[in-house]
Each structure stands twice: as structure tokens, then as C-alpha cells.
C-alpha positions as CSV (number, residue, x, y, z in Angstrom):
1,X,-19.7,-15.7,10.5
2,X,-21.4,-17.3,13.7
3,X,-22.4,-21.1,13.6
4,X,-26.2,-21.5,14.2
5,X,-27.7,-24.2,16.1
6,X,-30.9,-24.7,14.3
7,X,-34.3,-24.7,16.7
8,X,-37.3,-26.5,16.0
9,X,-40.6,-26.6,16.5
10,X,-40.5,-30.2,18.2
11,X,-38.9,-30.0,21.4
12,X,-37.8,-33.1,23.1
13,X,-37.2,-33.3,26.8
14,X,-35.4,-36.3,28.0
15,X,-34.8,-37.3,31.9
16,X,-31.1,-38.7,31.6
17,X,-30.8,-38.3,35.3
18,X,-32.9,-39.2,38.6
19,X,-31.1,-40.4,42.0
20,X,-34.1,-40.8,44.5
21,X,-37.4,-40.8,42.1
22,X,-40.5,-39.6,44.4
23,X,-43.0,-40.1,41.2
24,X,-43.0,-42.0,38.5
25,X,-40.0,-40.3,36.0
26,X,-37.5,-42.3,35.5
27,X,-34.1,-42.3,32.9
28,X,-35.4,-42.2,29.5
29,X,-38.8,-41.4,29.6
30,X,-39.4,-38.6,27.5
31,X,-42.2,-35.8,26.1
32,X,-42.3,-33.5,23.3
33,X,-43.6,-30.0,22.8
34,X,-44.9,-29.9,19.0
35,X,-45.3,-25.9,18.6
36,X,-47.8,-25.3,21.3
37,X,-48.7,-28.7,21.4
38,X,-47.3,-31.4,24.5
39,X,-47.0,-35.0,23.2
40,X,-46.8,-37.5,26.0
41,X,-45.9,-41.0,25.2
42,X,-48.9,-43.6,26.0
43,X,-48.8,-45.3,29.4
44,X,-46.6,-42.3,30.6
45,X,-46.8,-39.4,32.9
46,X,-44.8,-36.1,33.6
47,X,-44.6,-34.6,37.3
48,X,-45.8,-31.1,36.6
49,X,-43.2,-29.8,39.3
50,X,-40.2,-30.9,36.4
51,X,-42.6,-29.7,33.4
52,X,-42.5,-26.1,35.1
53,X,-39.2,-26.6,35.5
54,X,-38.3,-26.9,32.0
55,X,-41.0,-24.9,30.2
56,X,-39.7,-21.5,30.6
57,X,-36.7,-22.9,28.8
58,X,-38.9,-24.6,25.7
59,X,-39.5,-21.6,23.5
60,X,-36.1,-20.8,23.9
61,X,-34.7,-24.2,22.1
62,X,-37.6,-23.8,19.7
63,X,-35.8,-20.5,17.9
64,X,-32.0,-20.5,15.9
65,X,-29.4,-20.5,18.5
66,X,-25.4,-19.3,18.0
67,X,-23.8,-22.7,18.4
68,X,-21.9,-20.9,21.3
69,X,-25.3,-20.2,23.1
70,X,-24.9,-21.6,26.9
71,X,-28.3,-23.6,26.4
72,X,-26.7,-25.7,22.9
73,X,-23.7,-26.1,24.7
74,X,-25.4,-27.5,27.9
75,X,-29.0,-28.4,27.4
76,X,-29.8,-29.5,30.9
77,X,-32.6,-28.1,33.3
78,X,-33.0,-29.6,36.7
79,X,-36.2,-30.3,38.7
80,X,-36.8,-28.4,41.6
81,X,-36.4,-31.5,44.3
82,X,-32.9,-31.1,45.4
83,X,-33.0,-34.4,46.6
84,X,-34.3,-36.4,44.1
85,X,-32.0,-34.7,41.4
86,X,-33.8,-34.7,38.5
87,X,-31.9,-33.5,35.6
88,X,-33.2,-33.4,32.0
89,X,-32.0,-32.9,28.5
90,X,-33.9,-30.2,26.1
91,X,-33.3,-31.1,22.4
92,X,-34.7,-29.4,19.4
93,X,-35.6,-32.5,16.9
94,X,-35.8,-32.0,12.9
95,X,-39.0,-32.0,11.8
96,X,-38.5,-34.7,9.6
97,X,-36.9,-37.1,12.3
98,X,-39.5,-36.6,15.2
99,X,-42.2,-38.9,16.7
């Protein structure tokens, strides 16, 4: 029998990489899709270039996953500056554990 990676419906994104920062992103800042709902802590912003970036990707993390799936086994998307190398982490959150 396959392992499953359980999805969620909280979705945490996570910017564990920048080298030249053009907005205002940096390591560790974070959102959350909650269902269809984006969750944005206060005082913080999200470059809508990097949120297109990753959003295709959302609904997939959202669903159960093989553990083998390409996406559990490396949950990185990167923003479209190749020069300011934006790479961020999608994780699906329990329910019970999420912000």
C-alpha cells in the first residue's frame, strides 16, 4: 500500500530563501491560504508576482498526496525574478495546529 501525505485545507507558504530582495519579502515571512481564504500576517505584505508564482501550486498541496509525490518530497516554488531568487516552501498545516 502507498504512504499518503495528508493535504489540508490551510496552506502555508514560507519564503526560506531571497538573495537580492526588490520588495519587501524577506526569510520567514509567511501567508496562509485557509480553503479559499488568504490570511496575511498584520504589518505584512506579499509581492503579487511570488503569490502567482505559487498559487497554481496551492490547490494541489491542499488534496492527499502519495508520500512519493515530487511536490511532498520537494515543496519549493520559486519567484519569477531570476535575480532576486526567491524560493518558497508550500506546506499543508493540520487543522488543529494552524494560525
Amino acid at each position: 500500500m502507498t504512504e499518503i501525505s495528508p493535504g489540508s485545507r490551510v496552506i502555508r507558504v514560507t519564503v526560506v530563501r531571497i538573495d537580492r530582495p526588490r520588495g519587501t519579502m524577506r526569510v520567514g515571512d509567511w501567508f496562509e491560504v485557509h480553503g479559499s481564504r488568504l490570511v496575511i500576517p498584520e504589518g505584512k505584505s506579499i509581492c503579487p508576482y511570488a503569490f502567482a508564482a505559487v498559487a497554481p501550486v496551492i490547490t494541489l498541496r491542499q488534496q492527499d498526496l502519495p508520500a512519493d509525490h515530487w511536490f511532498v518530497r520537494k515543496p519549493y516554488i520559486a519567484g519569477p525574478d531570476a535575480e532576486e531568487n526567491l524560493i518558497m516552501k508550500v506546506e499543508a498545516i493540520p487543522v488543529e495546529t494552524a494560525a
